[in-house]
C-alpha distance (Angstrom), angle and dihedral (degrees) to the residues before:
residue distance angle dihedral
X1 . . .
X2 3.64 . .
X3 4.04 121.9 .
X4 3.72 127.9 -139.4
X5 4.31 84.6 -106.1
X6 4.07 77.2 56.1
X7 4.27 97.7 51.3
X8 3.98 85.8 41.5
X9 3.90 97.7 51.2
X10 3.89 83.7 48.1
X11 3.80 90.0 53.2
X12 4.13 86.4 51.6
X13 3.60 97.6 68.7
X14 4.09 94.3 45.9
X15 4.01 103.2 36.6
X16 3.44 114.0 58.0
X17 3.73 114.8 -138.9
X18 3.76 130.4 -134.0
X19 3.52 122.5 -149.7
X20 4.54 116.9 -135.3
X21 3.29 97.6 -112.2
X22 3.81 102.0 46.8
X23 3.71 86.2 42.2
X24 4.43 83.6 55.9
X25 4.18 85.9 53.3
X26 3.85 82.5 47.6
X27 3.81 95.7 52.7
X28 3.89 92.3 34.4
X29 4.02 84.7 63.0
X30 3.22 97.5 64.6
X31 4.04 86.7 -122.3
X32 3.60 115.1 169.6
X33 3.57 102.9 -102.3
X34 4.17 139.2 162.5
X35 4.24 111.1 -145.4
X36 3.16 106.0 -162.9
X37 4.00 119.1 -168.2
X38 4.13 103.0 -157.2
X39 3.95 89.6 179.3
X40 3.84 118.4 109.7
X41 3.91 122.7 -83.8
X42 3.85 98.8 -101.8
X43 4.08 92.7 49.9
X44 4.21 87.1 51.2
X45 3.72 94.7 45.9
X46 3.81 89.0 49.9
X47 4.04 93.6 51.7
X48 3.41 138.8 -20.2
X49 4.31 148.4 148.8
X50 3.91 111.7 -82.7
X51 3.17 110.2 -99.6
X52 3.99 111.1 23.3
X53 2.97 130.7 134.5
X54 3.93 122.7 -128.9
X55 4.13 119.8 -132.8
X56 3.72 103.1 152.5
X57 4.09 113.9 -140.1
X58 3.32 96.4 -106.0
X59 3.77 101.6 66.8
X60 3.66 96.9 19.7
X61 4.30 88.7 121.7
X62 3.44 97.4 57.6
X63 4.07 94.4 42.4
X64 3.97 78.1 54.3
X65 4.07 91.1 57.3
X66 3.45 139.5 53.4
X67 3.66 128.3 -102.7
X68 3.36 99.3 33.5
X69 3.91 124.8 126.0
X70 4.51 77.9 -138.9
X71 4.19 84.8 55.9
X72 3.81 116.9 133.3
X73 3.18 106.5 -173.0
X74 4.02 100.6 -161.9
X75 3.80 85.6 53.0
X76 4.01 90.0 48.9
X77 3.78 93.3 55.7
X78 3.80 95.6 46.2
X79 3.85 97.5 80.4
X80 3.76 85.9 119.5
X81 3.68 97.0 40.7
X82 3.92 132.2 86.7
X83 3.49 111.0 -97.2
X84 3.55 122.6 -170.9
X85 3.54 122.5 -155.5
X86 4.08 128.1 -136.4
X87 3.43 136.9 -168.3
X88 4.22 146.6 124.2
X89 3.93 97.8 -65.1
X90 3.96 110.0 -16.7
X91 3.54 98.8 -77.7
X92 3.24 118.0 103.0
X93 4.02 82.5 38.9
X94 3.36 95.7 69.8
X95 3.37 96.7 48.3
X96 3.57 97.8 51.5
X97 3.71 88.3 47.3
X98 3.91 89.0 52.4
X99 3.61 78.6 55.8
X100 3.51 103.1 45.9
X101 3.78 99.9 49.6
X102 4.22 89.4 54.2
X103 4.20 80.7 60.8
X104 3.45 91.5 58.8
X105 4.01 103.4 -87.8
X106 4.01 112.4 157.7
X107 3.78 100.3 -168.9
X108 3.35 121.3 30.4
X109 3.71 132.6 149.5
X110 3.83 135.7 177.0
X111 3.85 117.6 -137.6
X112 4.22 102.3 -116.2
X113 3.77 103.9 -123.5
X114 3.56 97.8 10.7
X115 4.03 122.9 -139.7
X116 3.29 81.0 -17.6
X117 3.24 106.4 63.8
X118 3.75 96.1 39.8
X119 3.74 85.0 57.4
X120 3.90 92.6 52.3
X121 3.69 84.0 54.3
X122 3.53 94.8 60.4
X123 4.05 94.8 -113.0
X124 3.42 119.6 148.2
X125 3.70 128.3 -110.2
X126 3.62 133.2 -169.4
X127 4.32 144.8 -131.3
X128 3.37 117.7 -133.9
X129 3.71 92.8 -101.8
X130 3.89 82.0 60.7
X131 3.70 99.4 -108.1
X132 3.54 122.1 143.6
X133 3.81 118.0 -100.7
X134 3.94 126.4 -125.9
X135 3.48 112.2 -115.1
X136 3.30 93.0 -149.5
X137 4.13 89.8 55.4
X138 3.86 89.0 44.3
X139 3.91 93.6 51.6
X140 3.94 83.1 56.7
X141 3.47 98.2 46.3
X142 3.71 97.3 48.1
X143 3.99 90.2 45.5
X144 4.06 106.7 104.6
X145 3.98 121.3 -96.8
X146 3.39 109.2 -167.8
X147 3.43 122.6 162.2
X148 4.25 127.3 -137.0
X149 3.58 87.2 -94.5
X150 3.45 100.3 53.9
X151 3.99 98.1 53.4
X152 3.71 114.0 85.3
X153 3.67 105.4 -96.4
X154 4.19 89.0 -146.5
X155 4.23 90.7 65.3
X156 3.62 93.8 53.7
């Protein structure tokens, strides 16, 4: 049986990760590049990086097709384009780009350490009224909160 630490270390040697900071040069550059946020809608309205775009996980193959009510088109016609991938902690990214680069995507990367990360680098991240986020308030927000049930009852 393979665990999710299993699926993401598969993910590692196919999806090339991008660290915050070299992903800031990137976006300071002007380069033409696709962020792509593949958390759900209530995480991206409560912070995100200006500019990217929100495709949650869950439909992110059919917002990568056409004729699908999910369809983005500016994410459809960027199979040639860098896209860089967003979410909590670099997850979910890799996955997605896993994903992503089966359908046909040539350059795709997954930001290491996510939101997170970013954060911890002292990058700023937007509401979705546009407002610059505390990073103080997004350090708390991105800390875990699991409750007793969720922790494996065979580490404690």
């Amino acid at each position: 049986m393979k665990t999710c630490i299993d699926f993401m270390n598969d993910c590692i040697k196919n999806v090339e990760e991008i660290f915050p900071w070299d992903l800031d040069e990137l976006m300071q550059q002007k380069k033409d590049i696709i962020l792509l946020d593949v958390r759900e809608p209530y995480e991206y309205d409560k912070m995100t990086m200006a500019d990217a775009i929100n495709v949650p996980r869950g439909i992110l193959e059919n917002a990568c097709e056409w004729d699908y009510e999910e369809t983005v088109p500016d994410l459809v016609r960027s199979r040639d384009k860098k896209v860089v991938i967003i979410c909590r902690s670099g997850q979910r990214s890799l996955w997605a780009g896993l994903t992503m680069k089966m359908m046909g995507y040539k350059n795709v990367l997954s930001l290491k350490t996510g939101l997170k990360g970013w954060n911890d680098a002292e990058l700023p991240l937007f509401d979705k009224q546009n407002k610059q986020v505390d990073g103080d308030e997004a350090e708390e927000y991105f800390l875990p909160k699991l409750t007793a049930e969720q922790k494996n009852p065979n580490l404690n």
